[in-house]
N, C-alpha and C positions, 0 to 999 in steps of 0.2 A: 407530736412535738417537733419542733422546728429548732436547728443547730447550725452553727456555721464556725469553721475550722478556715484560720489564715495561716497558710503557711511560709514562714519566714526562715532564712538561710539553706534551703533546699532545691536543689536543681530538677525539676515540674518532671522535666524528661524522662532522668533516673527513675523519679519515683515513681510516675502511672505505666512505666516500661515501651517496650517499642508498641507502637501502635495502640497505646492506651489498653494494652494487655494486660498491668498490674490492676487497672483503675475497673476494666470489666470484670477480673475475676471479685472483686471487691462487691460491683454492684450484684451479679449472679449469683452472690451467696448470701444476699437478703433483700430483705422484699421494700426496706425504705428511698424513697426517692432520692438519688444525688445527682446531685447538679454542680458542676464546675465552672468557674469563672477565674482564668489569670491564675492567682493564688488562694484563690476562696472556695472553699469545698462548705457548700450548702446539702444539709441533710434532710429531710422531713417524715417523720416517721413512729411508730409506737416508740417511749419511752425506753426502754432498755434495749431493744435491738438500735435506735441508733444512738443511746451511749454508746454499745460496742463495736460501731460502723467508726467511733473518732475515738475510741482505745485501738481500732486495726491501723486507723492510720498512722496516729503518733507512735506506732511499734515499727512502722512500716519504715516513717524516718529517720526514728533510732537506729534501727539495722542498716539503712544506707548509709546514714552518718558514721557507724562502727565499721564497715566493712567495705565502703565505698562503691556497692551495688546491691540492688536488688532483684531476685530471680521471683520466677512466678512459683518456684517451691516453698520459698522465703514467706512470700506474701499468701497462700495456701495453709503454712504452717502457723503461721500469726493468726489466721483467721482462726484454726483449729482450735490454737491456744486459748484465743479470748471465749470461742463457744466454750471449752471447758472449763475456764474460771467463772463462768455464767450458768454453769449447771448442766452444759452439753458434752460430757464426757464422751475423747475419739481414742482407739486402738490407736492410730497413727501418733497421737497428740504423745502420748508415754515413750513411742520409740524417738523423739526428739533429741539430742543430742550435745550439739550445738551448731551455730553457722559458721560451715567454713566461705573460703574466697567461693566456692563454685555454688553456695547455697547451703541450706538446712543438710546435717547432717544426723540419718537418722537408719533407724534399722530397716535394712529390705528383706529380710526372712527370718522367720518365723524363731531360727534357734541365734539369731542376731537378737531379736527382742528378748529372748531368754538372757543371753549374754548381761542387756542392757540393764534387764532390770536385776541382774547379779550382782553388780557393779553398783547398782543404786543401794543395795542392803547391804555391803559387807565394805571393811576396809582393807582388806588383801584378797584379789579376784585372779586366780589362775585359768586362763580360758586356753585349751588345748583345740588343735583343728588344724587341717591343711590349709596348703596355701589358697592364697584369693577369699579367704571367708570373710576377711575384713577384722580379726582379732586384730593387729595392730593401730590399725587404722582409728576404732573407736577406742582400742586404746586412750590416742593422744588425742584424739577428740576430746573425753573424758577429761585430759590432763588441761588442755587449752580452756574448756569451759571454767572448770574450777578455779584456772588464773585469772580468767575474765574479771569473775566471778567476788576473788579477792575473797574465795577459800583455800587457798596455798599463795604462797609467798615465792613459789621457786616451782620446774619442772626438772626431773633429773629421768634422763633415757638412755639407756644402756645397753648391750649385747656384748655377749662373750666375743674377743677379739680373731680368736683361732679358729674357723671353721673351713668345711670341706677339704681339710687334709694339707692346708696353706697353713705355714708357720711365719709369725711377724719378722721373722731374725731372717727370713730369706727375699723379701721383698725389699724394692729401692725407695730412698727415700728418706728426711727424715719421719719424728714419729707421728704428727700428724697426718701426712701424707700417707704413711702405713695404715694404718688405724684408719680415717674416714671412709675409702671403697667399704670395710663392713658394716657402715653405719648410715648409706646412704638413705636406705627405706626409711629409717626414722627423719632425714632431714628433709626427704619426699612429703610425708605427711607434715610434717610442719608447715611446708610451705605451700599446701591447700588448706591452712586452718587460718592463716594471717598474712598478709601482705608484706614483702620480703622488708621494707621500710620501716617495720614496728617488730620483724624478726630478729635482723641483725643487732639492733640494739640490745636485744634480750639473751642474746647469744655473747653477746662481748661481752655485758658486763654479770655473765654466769648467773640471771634468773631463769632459762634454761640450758639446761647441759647435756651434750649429748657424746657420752665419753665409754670406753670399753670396762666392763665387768670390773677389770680386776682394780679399774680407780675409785670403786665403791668403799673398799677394805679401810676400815679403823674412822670412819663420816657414820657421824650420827645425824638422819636430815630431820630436821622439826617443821611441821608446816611446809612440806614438800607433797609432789604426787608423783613418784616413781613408777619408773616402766621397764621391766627388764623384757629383754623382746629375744625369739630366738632362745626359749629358754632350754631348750631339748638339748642343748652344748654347752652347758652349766654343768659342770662335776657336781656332786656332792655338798661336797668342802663350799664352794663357790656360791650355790644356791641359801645356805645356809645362813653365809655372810652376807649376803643379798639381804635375807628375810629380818635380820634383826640389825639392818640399818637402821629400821621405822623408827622414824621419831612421833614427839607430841605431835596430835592431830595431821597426821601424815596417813596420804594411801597405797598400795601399791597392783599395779596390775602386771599379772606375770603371764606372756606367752609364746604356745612352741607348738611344735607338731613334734609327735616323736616315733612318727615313720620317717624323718628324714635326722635322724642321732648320727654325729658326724666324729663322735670322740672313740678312740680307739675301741673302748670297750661300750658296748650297750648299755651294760649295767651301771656303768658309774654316771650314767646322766640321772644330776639334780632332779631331772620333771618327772620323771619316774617315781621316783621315790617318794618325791614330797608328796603326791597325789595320795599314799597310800598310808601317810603316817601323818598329814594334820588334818584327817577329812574329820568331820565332826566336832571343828572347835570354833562354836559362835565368834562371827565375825570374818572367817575364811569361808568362800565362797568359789565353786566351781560352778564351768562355763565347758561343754563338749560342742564343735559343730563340727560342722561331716561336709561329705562334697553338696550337699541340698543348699548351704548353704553360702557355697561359690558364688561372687557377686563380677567375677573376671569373666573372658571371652567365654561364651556356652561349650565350647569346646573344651577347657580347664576342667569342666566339671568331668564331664567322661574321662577325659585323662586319667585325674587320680580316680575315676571306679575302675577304670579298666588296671589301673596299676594293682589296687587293691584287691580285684580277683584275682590278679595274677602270684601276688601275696599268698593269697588264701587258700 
């Protein structure tokens, strides 16, 4: 079968990548002839492989078009996609995510796929783990896809304001300025999910928020995807009121490490607790990763085991 694909309002460059990198990985993952000319992508080939040679490309446009680049992970992961809606189910294709600015965003170990597909079955996901595992990260991946998506209507991201022994009433400043330094991580990952042009707007006029713990209190969010981050510094009291903000068709993902509990007492951290009194109720869902599945410098990893024996 013989096909040909014109492409129009697309910059050639972007989309086959530096050196016609996007355009080989394309041809090396199937065996039909393509031939380029200008803007004319000519295919020739058995019938269904190259339908799915001009379903990889028109996805390949769309994701440039939405994200204003294309990565060879990008174009990897399309390819994945369309072999799985063709009967070619991939391990990798399920830990897909969404695309951030840097490319596909997707699980790189093993208890991150667990994570991932925890998050797919349940509508309140508490994922516990040190630092660098990437629980936040896919967090608001999670959170960003779903607005994509136009399965939530709003992103609302939060952390307890008070940590490591730092009180807001003794810092300078007014209260924005007080409050953001503990909120940076979450406005880090925002701005590898979306280009700062299509954030700011989202940020001003509050479809996403990204504001301390205690402004959650007496907000009922409907068709929101909530993220409390840092949850291991949530009292009690605080985590509680977190959990029964959920509104209609709303999610929430909750995470903390709680070797690093910064609140006077150990015992009064929310994450604690709550692990141990909603386990077992359809619909919540847990998530454990350990240093295995440190995705930061190779060094991060041994850190916390060596801190961890030293724990133990």
């Amino acid at each position: 079968m013989e096909k040909t694909i014109e492409l129009k309002g697309i910059e050639l460059s972007q989309l086959f990548g530096p050196a016609d990198a996007n355009l080989k990985l394309v041809e090396d993952a199937f065996s039909s002839h393509i031939v380029v000319r200008g803007n004319i992508i000519n295919m020739d080939g058995e019938e269904d492989e190259v339908n799915m040679i001009h379903e990889v490309f028109h996805e390949m446009g769309a994701t440039l078009n939405r994200k204003g680049s294309l990565t060879q992970d990008d174009v990897k992961t399309l390819i994945q996609v369309t072999a799985s809606q063709n009967g070619h189910k991939t391990e990798q294709l399920d830990s897909k995510v969404h695309y951030g600015r840097k490319g596909a965003i997707m699980a790189r170990t093993k208890g991150q796929g667990a994570y991932i597909s925890t998050v797919r079955g349940n509508d309140i996901v508490f994922s516990v783990g040190p630092a660098g595992t990437g629980k936040t990260y896919l967090a608001v991946a999670f959170a960003v896809a779903a607005l994509d998506n136009r399965e939530v209507d709003r992103i609302v991201l939060c952390r307890p304001a008070v940590e490591a022994g730092e009180n807001l009433g003794f810092l300078p400043g007014d209260l924005k300025e007080k409050v953001d330094p503990y909120l940076t991580p979450l406005y880090d990952a925002l701005g590898d999910m979306m280009p700062a042009a299509r954030l700011k707007p989202f940020l001003a006029n509050n479809t996403i928020e990204v504001i301390p713990l205690a402004y959650m209190r007496g907000r009922t969010l409907n068709n929101a995807f909530m993220i409390l981050d840092e949850a291991q510094n949530a009292t009690t009291l605080q985590m509680k009121m977190f959990l029964t903000r959920l509104g209609v068709n709303s999610k929430a993902i909750i995470t903390g490490d709680i070797t690093q509990i910064d609140l006077p007492k150990r015992n009064e951290s929310g994450l604690l607790q709550v692990i141990n009194i909603l386990k077992g109720i359809d619909g919540i869902g847990f998530s454990k990763l350990d240093e295995s599945d440190v995705v930061r410098h190779k060094l991060v990893r041994d850190i916390i085991k060596a801190y961890d024996q030293k724990d133990n």
